[in-house]
RODRENZA-913937 format. One line per 4 residues: number of its first residue (from 1); their letters; for each residue x, z, y of N, C-alpha, C, CB. Coordinates in Angstrom, 2 decimals, padded with zeros to 5 digits. Atoms other than C-alpha are relative to their C-alpha. Last residue first. Glycine has a CB too. Example, Ala and Ser with C-alpha at 12.3 -4.5 7.8 and 13.67 -1.06 7.14 Angstrom:
2
2	SA	-000.82,-000.06,-001.19,013.67,007.14,-001.06,-000.77,000.73,001.09,000.41,-001.42,000.46 | 000.89,000.00,-001.19,012.30,007.80,-004.50,000.90,000.00,001.20,-000.99,001.25,000.03
This chain:
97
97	XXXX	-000.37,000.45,000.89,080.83,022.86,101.99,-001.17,-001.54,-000.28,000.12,001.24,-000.98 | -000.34,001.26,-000.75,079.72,023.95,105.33,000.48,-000.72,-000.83,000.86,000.05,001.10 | 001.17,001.05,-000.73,076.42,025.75,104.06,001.53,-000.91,000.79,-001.58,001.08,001.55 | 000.76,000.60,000.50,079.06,027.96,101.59,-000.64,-001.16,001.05,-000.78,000.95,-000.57
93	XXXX	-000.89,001.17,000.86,081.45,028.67,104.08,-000.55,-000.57,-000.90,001.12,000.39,-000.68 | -000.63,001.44,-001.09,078.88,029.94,106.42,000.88,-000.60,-000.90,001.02,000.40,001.64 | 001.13,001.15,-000.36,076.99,031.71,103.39,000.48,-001.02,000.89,-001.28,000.59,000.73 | -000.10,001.04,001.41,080.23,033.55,102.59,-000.91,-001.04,-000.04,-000.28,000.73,-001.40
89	XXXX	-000.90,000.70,000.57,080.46,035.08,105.78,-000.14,-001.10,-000.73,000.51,000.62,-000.57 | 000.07,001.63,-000.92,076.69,036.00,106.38,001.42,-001.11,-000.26,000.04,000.43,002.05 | 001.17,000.43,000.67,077.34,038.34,103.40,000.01,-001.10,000.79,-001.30,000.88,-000.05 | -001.05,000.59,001.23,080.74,039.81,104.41,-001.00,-001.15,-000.61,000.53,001.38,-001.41
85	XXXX	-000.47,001.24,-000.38,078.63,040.42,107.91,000.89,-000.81,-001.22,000.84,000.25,001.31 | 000.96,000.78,-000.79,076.03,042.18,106.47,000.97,-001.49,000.44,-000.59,001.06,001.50 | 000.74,001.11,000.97,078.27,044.13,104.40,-000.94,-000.95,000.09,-000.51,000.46,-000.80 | -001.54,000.48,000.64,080.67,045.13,107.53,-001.03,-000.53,-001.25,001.57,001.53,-000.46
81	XXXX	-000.23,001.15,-000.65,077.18,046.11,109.16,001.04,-000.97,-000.32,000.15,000.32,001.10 | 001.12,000.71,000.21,075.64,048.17,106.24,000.37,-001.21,000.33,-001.11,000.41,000.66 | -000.04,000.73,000.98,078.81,049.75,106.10,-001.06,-000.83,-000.45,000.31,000.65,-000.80 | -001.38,000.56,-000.34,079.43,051.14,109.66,-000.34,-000.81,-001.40,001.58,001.18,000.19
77	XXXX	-001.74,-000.38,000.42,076.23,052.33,109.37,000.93,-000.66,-000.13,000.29,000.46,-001.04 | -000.54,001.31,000.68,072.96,051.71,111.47,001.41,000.30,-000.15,-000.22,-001.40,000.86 | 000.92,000.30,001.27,070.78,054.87,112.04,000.60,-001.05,-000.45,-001.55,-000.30,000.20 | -000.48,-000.74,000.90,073.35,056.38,114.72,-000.40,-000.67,-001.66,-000.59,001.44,000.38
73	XXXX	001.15,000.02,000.72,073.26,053.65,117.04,-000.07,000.63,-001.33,-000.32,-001.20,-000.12 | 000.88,-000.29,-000.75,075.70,054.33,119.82,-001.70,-000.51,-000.63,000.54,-000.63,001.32 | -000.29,-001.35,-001.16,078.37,055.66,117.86,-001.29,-000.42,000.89,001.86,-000.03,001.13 | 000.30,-001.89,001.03,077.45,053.53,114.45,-000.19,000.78,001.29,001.82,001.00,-001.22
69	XXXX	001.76,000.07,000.34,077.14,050.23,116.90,-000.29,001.50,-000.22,-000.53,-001.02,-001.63 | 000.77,-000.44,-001.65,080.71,051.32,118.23,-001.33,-000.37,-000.32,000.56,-000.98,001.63 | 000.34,-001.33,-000.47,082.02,051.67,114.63,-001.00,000.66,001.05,000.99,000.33,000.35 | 000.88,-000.53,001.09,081.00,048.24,113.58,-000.27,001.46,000.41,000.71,-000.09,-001.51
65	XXXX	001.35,000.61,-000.36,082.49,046.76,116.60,-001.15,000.76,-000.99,000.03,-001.78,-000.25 | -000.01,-001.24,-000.76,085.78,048.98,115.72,-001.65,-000.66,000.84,001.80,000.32,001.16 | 000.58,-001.58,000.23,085.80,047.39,112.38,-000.34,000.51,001.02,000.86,001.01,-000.54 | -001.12,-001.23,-000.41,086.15,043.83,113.68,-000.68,001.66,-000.30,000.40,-000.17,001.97
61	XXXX	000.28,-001.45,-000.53,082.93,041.88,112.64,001.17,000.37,-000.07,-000.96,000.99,-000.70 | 001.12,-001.22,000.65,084.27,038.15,111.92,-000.24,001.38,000.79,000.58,000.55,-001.52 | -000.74,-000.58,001.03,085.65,035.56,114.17,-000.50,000.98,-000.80,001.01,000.45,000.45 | -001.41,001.12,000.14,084.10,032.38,116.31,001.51,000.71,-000.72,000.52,-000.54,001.87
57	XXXX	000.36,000.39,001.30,080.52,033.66,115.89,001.74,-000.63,-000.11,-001.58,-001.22,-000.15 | 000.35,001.52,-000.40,079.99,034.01,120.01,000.36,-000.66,-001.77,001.32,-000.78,001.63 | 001.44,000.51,-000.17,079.37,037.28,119.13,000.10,-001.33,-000.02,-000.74,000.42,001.25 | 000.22,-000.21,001.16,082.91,038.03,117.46,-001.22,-000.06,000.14,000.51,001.00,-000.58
53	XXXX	-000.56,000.90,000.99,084.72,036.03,120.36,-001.14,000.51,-001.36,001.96,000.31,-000.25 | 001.04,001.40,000.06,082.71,038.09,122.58,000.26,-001.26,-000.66,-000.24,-000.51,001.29 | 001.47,-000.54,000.03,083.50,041.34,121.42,-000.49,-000.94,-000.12,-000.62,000.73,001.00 | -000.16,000.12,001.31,087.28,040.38,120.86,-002.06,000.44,-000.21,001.56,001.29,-000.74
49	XXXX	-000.35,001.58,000.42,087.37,039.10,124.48,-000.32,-000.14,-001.31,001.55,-000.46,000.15 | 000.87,001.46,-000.28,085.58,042.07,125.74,-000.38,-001.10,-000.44,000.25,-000.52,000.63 | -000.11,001.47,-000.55,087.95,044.33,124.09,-001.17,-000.72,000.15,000.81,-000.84,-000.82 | -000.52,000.87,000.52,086.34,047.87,123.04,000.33,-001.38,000.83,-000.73,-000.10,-000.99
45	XXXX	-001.65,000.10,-000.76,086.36,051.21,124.94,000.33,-001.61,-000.85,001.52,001.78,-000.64 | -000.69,-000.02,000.98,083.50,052.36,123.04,001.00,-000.67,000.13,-000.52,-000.25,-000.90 | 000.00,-001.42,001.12,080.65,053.13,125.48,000.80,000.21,-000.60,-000.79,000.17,-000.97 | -000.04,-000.67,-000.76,081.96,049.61,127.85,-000.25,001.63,-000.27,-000.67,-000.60,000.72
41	XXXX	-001.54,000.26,000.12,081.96,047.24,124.94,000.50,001.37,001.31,000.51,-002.10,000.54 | -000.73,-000.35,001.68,078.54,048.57,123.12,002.11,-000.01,000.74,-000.60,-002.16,-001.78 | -000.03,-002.50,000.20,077.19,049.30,126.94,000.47,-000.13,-001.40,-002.28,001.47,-000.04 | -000.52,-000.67,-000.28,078.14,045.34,127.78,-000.04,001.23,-000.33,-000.02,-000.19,000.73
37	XXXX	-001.52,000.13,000.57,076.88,044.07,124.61,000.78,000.74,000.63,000.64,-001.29,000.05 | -000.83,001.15,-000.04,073.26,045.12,125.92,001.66,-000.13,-000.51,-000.09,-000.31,001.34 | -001.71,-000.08,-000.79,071.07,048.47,125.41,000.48,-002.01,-000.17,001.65,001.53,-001.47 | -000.64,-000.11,-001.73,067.73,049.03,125.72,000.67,-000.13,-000.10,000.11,000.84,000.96
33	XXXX	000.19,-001.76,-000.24,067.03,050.38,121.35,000.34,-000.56,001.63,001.45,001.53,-001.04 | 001.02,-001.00,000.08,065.72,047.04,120.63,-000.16,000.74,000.33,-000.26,000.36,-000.57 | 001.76,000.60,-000.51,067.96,044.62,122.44,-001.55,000.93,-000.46,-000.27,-001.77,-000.96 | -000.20,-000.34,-001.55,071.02,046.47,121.01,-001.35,-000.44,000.56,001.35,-000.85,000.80
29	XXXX	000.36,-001.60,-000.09,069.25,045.75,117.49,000.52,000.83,001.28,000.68,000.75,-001.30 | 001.90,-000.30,000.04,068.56,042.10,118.41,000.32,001.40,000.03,-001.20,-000.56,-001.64 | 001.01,000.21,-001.55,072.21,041.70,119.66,-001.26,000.11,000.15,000.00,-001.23,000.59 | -000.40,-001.58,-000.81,074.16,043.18,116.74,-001.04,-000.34,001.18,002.03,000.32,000.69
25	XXXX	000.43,-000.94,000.57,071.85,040.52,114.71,-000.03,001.37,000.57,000.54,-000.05,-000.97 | 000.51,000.32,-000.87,073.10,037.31,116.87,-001.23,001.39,-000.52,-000.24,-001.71,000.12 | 000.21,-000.15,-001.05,076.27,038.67,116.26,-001.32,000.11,000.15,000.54,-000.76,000.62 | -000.28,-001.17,-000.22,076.26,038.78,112.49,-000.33,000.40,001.17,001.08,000.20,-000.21
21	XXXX	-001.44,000.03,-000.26,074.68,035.31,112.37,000.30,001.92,000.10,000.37,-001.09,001.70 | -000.61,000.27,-000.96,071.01,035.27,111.44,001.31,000.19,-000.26,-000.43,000.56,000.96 | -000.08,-001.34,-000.48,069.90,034.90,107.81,000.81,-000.35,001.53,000.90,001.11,-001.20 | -000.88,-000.02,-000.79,067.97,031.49,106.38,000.36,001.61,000.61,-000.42,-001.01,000.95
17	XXXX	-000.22,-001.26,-000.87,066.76,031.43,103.29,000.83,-000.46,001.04,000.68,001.25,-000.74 | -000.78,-000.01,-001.27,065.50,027.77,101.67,-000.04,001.30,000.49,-000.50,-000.95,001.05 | 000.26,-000.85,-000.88,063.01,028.08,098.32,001.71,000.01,001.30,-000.45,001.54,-001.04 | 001.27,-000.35,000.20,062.30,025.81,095.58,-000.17,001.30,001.27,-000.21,000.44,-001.72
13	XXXX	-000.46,-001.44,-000.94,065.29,023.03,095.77,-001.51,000.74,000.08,000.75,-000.42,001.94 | 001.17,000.13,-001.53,064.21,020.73,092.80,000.30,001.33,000.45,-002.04,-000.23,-000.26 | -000.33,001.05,-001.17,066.61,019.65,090.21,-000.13,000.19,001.40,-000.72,-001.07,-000.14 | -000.26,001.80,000.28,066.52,022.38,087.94,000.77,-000.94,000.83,-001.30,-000.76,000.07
9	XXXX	000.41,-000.40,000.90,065.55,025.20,090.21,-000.16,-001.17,-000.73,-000.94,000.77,000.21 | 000.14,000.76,001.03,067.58,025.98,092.82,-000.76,-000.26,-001.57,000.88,000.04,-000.05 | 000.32,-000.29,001.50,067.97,027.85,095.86,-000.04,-000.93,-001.08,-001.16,000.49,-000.08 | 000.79,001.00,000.88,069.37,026.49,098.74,-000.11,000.44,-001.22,000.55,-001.31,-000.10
5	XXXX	-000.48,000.18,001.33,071.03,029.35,101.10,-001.59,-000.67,-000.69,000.68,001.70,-000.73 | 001.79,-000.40,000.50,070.61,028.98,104.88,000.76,-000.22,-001.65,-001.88,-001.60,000.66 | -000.23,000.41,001.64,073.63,028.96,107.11,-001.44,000.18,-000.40,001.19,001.10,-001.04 | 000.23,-001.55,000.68,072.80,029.35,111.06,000.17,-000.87,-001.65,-002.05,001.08,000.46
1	X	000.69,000.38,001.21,074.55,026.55,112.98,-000.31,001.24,-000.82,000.82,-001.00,-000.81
């Protein structure tokens, strides 16, 4: 389920956002520059399980996921992605409320 935030105005909802999932985000910008999950988990020595638990949306960005973007994508920072995902966060608990 992707969250979407309901704006408000008065009564009347006036504009719907939707943002992808953290994952499904690391996976467009791997997908841009040629690369796949495996070369993020296999470049940067990270767990599989905790890779694909944190794609498959079922725990947050782990710092060292953040890092291994940074290492094999220089232009995207460790803090963009950790505030990206603090962001999507709050929207999933929001949209399940």
């Amino acid at each position: 389920m992707i969250p979407s935030i309901q704006l408000l105005c008065g009564r009347e909802k006036i504009m719907v956002i939707t943002i992808l999932s953290t994952g499904d985000m690391v996976r467009a910008y791997l997908s841009s520059n040629g690369l796949t999950v495996s070369d993020l988990i296999r470049e940067n020595g990270l767990s599989r399980e905790t890779v694909n638990f944190f794609m498959e949306d079922k725990i947050k960005m782990p710092s060292s996921v953040a890092i291994g973007m940074h290492s094999l994508l220089p232009d995207i920072s460790e803090e963009f992605l950790i505030g990206y995902d603090a962001k999507y966060q709050l929207q999933k608990v929001k949209s399940d409320k």
